[in-house]
VOBA-1610 file (N, C-alpha, C; in pm, whole numbers, padded with zeros to 5 digits, always signed):
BEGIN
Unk+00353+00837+00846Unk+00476+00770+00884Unk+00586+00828+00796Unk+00693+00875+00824Unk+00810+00928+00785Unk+00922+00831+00784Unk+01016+00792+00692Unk+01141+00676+00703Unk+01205+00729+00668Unk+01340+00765+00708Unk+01433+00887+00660Unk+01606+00781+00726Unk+01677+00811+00624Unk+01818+00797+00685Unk+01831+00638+00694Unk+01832+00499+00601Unk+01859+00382+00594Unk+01759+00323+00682Unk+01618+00385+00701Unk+01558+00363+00832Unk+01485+00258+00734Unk+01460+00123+00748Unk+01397+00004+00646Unk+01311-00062+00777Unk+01183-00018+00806Unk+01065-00106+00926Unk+00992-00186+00852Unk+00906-00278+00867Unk+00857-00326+00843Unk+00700-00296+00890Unk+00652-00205+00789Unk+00504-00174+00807Unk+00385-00285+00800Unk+00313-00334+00891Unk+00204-00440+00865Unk+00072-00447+00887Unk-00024-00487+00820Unk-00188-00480+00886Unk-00192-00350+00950Unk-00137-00250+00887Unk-00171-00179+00913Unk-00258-00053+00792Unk-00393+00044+00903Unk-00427+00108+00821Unk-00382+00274+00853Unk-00354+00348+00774Unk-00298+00478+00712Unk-00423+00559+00653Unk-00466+00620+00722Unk-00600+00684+00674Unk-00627+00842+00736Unk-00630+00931+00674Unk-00698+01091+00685Unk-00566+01163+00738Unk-00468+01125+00695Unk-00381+01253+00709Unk-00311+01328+00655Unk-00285+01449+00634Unk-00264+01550+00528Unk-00089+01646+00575Unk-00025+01632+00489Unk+00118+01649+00491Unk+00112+01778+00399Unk+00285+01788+00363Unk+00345+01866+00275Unk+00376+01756+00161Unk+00433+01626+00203Unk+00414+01556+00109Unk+00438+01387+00161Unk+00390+01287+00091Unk+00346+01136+00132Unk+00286+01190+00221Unk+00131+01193+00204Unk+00042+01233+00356Unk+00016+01114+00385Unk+00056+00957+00352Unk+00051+00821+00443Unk+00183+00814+00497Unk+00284+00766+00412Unk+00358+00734+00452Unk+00493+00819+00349Unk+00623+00872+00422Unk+00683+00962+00324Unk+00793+00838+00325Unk+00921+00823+00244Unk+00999+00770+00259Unk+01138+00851+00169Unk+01222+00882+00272Unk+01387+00962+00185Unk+01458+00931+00251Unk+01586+00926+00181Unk+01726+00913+00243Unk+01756+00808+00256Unk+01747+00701+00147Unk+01762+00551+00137Unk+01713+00521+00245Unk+01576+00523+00282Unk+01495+00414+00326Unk+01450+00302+00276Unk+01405+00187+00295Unk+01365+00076+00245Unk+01256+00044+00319Unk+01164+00115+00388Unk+01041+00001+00442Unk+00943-00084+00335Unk+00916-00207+00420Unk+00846-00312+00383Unk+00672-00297+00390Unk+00588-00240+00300Unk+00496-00229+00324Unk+00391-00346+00256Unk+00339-00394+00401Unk+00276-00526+00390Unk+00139-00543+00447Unk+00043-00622+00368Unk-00088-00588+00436Unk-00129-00477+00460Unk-00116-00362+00417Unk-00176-00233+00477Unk-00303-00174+00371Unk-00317-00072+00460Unk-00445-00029+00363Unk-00388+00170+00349Unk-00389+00212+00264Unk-00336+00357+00276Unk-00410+00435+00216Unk-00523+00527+00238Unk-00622+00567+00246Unk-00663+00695+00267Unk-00722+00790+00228Unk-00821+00914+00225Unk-00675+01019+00310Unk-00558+01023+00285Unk-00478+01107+00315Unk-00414+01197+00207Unk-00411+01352+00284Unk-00401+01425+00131Unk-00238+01495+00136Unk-00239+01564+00037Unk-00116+01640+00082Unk-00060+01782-00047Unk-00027+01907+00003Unk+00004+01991-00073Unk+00082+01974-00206Unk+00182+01878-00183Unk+00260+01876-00315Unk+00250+01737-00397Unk+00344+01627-00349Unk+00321+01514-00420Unk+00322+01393-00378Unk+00243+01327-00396Unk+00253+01141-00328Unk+00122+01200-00219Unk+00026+01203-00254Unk-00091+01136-00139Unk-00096+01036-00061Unk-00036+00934-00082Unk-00075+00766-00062Unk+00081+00752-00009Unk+00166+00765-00100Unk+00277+00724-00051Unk+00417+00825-00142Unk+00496+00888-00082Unk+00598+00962-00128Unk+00713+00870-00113Unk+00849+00877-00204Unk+00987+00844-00202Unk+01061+00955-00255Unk+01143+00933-00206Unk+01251+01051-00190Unk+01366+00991-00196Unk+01469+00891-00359Unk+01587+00854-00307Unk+01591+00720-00194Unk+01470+00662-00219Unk+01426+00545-00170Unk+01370+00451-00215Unk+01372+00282-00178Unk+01353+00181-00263Unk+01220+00113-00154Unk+01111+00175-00106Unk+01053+00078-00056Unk+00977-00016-00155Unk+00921-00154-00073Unk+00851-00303-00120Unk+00717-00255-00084Unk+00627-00269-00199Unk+00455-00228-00146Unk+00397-00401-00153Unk+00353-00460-00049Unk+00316-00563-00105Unk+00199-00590-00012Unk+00106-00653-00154Unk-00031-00706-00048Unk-00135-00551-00013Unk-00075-00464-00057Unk-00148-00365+00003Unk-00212-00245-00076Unk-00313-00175-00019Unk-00454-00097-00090Unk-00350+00043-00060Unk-00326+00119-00197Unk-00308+00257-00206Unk-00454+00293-00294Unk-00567+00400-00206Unk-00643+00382-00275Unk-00738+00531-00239Unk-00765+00677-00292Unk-00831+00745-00270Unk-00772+00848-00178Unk-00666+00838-00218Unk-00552+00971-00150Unk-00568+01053-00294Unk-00488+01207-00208Unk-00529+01294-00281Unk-00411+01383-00263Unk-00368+01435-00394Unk-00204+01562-00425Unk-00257+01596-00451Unk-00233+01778-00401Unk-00204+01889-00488Unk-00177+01905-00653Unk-00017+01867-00624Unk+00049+01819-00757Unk+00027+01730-00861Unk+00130+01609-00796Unk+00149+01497-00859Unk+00108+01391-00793Unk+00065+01274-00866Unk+00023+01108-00833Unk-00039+01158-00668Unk-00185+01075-00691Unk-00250+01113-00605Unk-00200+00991-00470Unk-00162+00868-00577Unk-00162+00752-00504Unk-00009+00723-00416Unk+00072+00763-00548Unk+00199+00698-00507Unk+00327+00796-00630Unk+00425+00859-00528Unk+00472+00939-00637Unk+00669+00936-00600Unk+00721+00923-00667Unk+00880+00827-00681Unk+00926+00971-00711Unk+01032+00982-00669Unk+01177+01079-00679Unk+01269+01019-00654Unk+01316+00960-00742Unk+01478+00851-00704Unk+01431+00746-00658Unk+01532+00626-00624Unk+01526+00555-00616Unk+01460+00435-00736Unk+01416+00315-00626Unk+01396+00199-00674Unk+01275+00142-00584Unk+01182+00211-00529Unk+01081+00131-00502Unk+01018+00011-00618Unk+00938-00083-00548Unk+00859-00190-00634Unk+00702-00202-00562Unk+00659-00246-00604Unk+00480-00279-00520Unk+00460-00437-00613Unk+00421-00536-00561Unk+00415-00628-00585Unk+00217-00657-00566Unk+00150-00706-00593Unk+00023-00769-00573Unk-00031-00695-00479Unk-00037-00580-00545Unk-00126-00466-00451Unk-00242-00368-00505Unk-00335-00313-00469Unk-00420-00203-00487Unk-00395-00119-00493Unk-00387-00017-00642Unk-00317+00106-00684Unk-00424+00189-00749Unk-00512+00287-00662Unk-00587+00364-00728Unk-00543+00426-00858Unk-00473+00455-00910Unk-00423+00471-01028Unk-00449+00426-01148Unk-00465+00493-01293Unk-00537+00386-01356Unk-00413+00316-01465Unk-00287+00349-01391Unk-00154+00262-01453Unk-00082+00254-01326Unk+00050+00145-01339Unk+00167+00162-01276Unk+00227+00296-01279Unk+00225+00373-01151Unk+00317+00528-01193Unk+00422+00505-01217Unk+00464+00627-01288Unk+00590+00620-01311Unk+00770+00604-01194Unk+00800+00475-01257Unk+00946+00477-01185Unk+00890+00388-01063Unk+00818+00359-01066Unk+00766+00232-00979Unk+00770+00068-01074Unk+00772+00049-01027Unk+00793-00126-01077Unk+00697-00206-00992Unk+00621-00214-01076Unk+00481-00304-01042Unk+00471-00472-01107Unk+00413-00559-01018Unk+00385-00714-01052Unk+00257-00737-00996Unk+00168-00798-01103Unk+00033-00823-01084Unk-00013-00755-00962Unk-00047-00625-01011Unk-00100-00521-00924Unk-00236-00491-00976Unk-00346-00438-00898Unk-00453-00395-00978Unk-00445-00240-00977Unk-00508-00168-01093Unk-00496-00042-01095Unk-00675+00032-01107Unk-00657+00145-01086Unk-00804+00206-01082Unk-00951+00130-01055Unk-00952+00028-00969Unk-01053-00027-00892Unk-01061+00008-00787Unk-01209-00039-00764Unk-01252+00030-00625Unk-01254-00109-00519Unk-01162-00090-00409Unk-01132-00233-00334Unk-01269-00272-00265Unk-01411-00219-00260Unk-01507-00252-00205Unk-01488-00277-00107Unk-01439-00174+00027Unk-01428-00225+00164Unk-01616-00219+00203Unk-01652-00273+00292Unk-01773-00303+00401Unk-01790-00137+00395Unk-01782-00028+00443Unk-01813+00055+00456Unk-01728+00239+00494Unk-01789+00259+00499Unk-01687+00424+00564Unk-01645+00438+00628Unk-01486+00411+00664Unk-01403+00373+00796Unk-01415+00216+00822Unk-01484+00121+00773Unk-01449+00021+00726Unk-01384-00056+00657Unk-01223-00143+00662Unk-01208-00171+00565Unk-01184-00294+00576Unk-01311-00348+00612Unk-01298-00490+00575Unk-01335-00527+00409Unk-01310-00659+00364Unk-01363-00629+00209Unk-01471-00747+00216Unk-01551-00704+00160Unk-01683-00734+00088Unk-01651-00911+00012Unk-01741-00936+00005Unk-01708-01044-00082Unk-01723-01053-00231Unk-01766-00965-00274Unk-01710-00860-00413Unk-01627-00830-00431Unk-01500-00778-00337Unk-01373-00717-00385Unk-01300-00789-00476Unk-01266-00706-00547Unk-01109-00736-00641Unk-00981-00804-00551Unk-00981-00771-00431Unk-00851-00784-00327Unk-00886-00937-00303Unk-01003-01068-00319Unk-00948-01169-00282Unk-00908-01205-00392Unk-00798-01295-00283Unk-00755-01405-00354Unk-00644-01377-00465Unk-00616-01247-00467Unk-00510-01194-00504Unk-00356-01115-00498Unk-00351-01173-00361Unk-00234-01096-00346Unk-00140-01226-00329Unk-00032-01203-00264Unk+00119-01260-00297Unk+00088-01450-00264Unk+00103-01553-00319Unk+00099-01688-00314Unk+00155-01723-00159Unk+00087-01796-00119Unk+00142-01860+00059Unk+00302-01887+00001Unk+00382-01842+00102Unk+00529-01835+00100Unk+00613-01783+00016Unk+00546-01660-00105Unk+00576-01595-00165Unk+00744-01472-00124Unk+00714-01458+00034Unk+00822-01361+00131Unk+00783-01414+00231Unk+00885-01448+00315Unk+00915-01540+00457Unk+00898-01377+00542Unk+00805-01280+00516Unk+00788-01196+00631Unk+00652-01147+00594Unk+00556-01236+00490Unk+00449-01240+00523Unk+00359-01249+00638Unk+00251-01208+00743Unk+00170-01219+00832Unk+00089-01338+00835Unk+00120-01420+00915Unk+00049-01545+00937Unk-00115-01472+01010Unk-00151-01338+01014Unk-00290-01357+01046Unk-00292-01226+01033Unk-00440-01182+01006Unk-00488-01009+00956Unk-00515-00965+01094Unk-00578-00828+01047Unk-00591-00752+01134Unk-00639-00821+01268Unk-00751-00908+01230Unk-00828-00916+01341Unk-00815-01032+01351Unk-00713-01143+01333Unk-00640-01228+01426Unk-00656-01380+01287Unk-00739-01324+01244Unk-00793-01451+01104Unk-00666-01534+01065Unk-00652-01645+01074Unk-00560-01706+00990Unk-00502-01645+00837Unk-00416-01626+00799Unk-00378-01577+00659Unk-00285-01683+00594Unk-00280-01745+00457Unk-00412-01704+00369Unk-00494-01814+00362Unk-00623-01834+00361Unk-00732-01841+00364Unk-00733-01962+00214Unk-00646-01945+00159Unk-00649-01997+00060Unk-00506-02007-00042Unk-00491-02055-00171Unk-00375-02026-00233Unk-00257-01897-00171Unk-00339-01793-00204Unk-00317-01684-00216Unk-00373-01558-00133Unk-00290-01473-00080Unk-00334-01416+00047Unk-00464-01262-00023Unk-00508-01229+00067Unk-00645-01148+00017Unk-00548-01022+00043Unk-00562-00894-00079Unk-00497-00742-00059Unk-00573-00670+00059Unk-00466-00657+00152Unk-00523-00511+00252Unk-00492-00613+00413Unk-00592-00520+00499Unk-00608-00548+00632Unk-00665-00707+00691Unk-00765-00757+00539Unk-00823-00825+00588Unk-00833-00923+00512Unk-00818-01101+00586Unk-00864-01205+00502Unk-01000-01205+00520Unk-01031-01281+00404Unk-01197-01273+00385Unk-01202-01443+00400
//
């Protein structure tokens, strides 16, 4: 996914998986974009230069609720890699084993493995790190009242990181 030119969507339940760029091989974002990335899972996508998982370019996107996890740069940050701007990620899954740099992170987990169900599976296990940890019921009034596969969300206090309530 590419966001270029004030273009601010609202990405959701959605998964981002096996694709390989020049750079953000999930999702790229420049030119004061702002997308909302919510519930998603961003996954096994690679790319020649920098940002595997997710690139900015002079852009402020919101990561929230969601698995950056086992992407792969050339370069730089395999997961998630900032050039300008003001992105943030809020209560999300960051293969990384810190907040990268120039990102602004809140109770995020870093270098865990989200234990999805299987290979091309990403439901989570009832082991994962992802329940029960992501953003508090009514935390953002553009939270997903239900996951991928139609489940009520959240399940509890607090909504589960990724595609799927458990």
């Amino acid at each position: 996914i590419y966001c270029s030119y004030h273009c601010s969507p609202r990405i959701t339940n959605c998964i981002i998986q096996g694709n390989s760029a020049d750079f953000g091989g999930g999702i790229g974002c420049g030119f004061t974009s702002n997308p909302k990335i919510v519930n998603c899972v961003i996954t096994g996508n690679t790319v020649t230069t920098d940002g595997g998982g997710i690139h900015t370019s002079n852009s402020s996107p919101a990561i929230i609720n969601t698995i950056v996890w086992d992407n792969t740069a050339a370069n730089l940050n395999d997961e998630i890699n900032v050039y300008l701007g003001s992105p943030w990620a809020d209560c999300s899954l960051i293969g990384d084993t810190s907040c990268p740099p120039d990102l602004s992170c809140t109770d995020c987990l870093f270098d865990m493995d989200p234990l999805f169900v299987g290979i091309g599976d990403y439901h989570l296990t009832l082991d994962s790190p992802c329940l029960d940890t992501g953003s508090e019921a009514g935390a953002y009034s553009y939270l997903p009242l239900e996951d991928m596969d139609g489940d009520t969300r959240p399940l509890g206090a607090r909504y589960d990181i990724g595609i799927d309530e458990v």
